[in-house]
C-alpha positions, 0 to 999 in steps of 0.5 A: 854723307855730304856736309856744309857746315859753313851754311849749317852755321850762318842759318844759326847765327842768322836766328834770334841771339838767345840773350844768354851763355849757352850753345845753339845746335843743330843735329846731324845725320839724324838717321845715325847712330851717334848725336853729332851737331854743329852748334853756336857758343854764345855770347862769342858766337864760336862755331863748333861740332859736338858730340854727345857720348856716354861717359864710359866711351870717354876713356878712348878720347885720352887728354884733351889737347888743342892747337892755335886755330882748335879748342878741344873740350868736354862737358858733363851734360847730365843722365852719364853723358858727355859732350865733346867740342871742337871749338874755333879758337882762331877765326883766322883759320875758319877755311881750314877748321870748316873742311876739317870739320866736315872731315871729322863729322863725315867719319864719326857718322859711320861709327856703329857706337859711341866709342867708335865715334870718338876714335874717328874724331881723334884719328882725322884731329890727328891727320889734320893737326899741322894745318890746325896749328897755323904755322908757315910750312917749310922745309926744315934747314939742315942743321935744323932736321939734324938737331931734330933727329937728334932729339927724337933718337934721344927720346925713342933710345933713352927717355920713353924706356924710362919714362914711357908716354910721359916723354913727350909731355917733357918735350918742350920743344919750343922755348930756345932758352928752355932745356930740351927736356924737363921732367921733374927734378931732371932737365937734358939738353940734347946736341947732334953733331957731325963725326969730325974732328975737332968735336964742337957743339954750339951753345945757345946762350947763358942759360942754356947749360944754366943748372934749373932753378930748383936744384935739379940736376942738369944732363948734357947728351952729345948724339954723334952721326954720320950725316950724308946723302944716301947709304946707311942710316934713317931719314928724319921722316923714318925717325919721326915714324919710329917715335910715333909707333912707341906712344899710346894715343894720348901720348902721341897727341903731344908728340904731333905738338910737339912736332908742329913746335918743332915745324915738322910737317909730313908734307915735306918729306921729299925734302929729307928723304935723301939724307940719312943719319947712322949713329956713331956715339951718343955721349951723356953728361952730368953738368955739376958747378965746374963743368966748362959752360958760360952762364949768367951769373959769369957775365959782367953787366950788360952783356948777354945772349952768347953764343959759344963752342963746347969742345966735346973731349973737354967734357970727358971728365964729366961723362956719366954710364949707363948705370949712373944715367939710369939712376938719375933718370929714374928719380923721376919715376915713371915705367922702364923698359927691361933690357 
């Protein structure tokens, strides 16, 4: 089935403006069995597709989720019907949202029912993410793709066994001054570092090591690997594999988000497949009022943004095993894995 949904939608804007909020469509595929359309939301004149399900199918949809350049929504239209739109949120991006579309509207077509439709269009929304986020795409440095894998082994090793397909929604990805992980009342930063010694990991800032505001508890989790070119261990890409496979579709939404947060793009495998992270130690810590750290509330006035070197051995005291972990992990709630 051939598409050109750049025309479709000039036909539509080209026609008298409907003088009010509403949606001008245009069937798709009519001999099909799903109703797709491509349509116009006035008065913004924001180029859409939509598809009209029943409501029983949504379940396979999972949570909506949006990039930069696409809006994801669903409307109750009537008679247990829903409508699914994927909106243009970015006109910048409309070359790369007009193919995208045509992508999605091409397979939902071949769907033989309602919820096939809907799992086509979130299989390519997923393939097509990356490019939808409008982010540069580059190869990720190495200290970069380092403290990248040290996340991802942190979730696929700790976090989804205890909190399963809520571990990518506390991903936060994006936020420097942000903690890595957040659920709840449990905040973890998460630090990779070479095996060497002296062992060091850099802190980012005063706030960084802060305990959250709301009196939660704060963990420190050092991943130490042996970094090198070849040999044992997995790749970044391998890693980025593994996490996905342990998500539900939902869930695996937010973890592509996250990624592109991160900048990871599959396009640039070629630039991690030769090095290769094994493992040596993965040390967690409870941050309490005297772990040694720098804040805020340490700094005289006016100087700020500091960065600094955390000897590890120097937080041995305040290394937490396994079972301590656990409970605190599980404060949250949320499923665990049984060993």
């Amino acid at each position: 089935m051939t598409l050109d949904a750049r025309t479709v939608w000039d036909e539509i804007l080209s026609g008298s403006d409907p003088g009010s909020t509403g949606v001008k469509r245009r069937r798709l595929f009519p001999d099909g069995t799903v109703d797709l359309f491509l349509g116009v939301a006035w008065p913004a004149r924001t180029r859409l597709l939509a598809l009209q399900v029943a409501n029983d199918a949504l379940g396979s949809l999972g949570e909506p989720a949006s990039t930069r350049a696409v809006r994801l929504s669903t409307v109750d239209i009537g008679g247990g019907r829903s409508e699914i739109r994927l909106e243009l949120a970015a006109p910048d991006m409309l070359d790369v949202f007009t193919p995208f579309i045509e992508d999605v509207a091409a397979c939902a077509a071949e769907a033989a029912n309602d919820r096939g439709a809907i799992e086509s269009l979130r299989e390519r929304f997923s393939r097509w993410r990356t490019m939808l986020a409008g982010l540069p795409g580059s190869a990720l440095s190495p200290t970069e793709a380092q403290g990248l894998w040290g996340e991802l082994l942190v979730i696929r090793n700790v976090l989804q066994p205890h909190w399963g397909d809520a571990a990518p929604e506390a991903w936060t990805a994006s936020d420097p001054d942000e903690k890595d992980f957040r659920r709840g009342s449990i905040a973890v930063e998460a630090k990779a570092t070479r095996v060497g010694h002296p062992q060091a990991v850099r802190i980012n800032g005063e706030y960084q090591l802060e305990a959250p505001s709301d009196g939660g508890t704060l963990l420190l989790v050092v991943v130490e690997a042996d970094v090198h070119e070849g040999g044992t261990g997995e790749t970044l890409t391998e890693a980025v594999d593994a996490t996905r496979s342990l998500f539900s579709a939902a869930a695996a939404i937010k973890l592509e988000d996250r990624l592109i947060q991160h900048r990871y793009s599959d396009a640039d495998e070629a630039a991690y497949r030769s090095t290769r992270y094994a493992t040596r130690a993965v040390l967690w810590h409870e941050v309490t009022a005297t772990f040694p750290r720098l804040v805020a509330t340490d700094l005289p006035v006016g100087v700020g943004d500091v960065n600094y070197l955390l000897s590890v051995d120097a937080c041995s005291s305040w290394r937490i095993d396994e079972p301590r972990l656990s409970m605190l992990l599980g404060q949250v709630g949320g499923p665990r894995r049984e060993p």
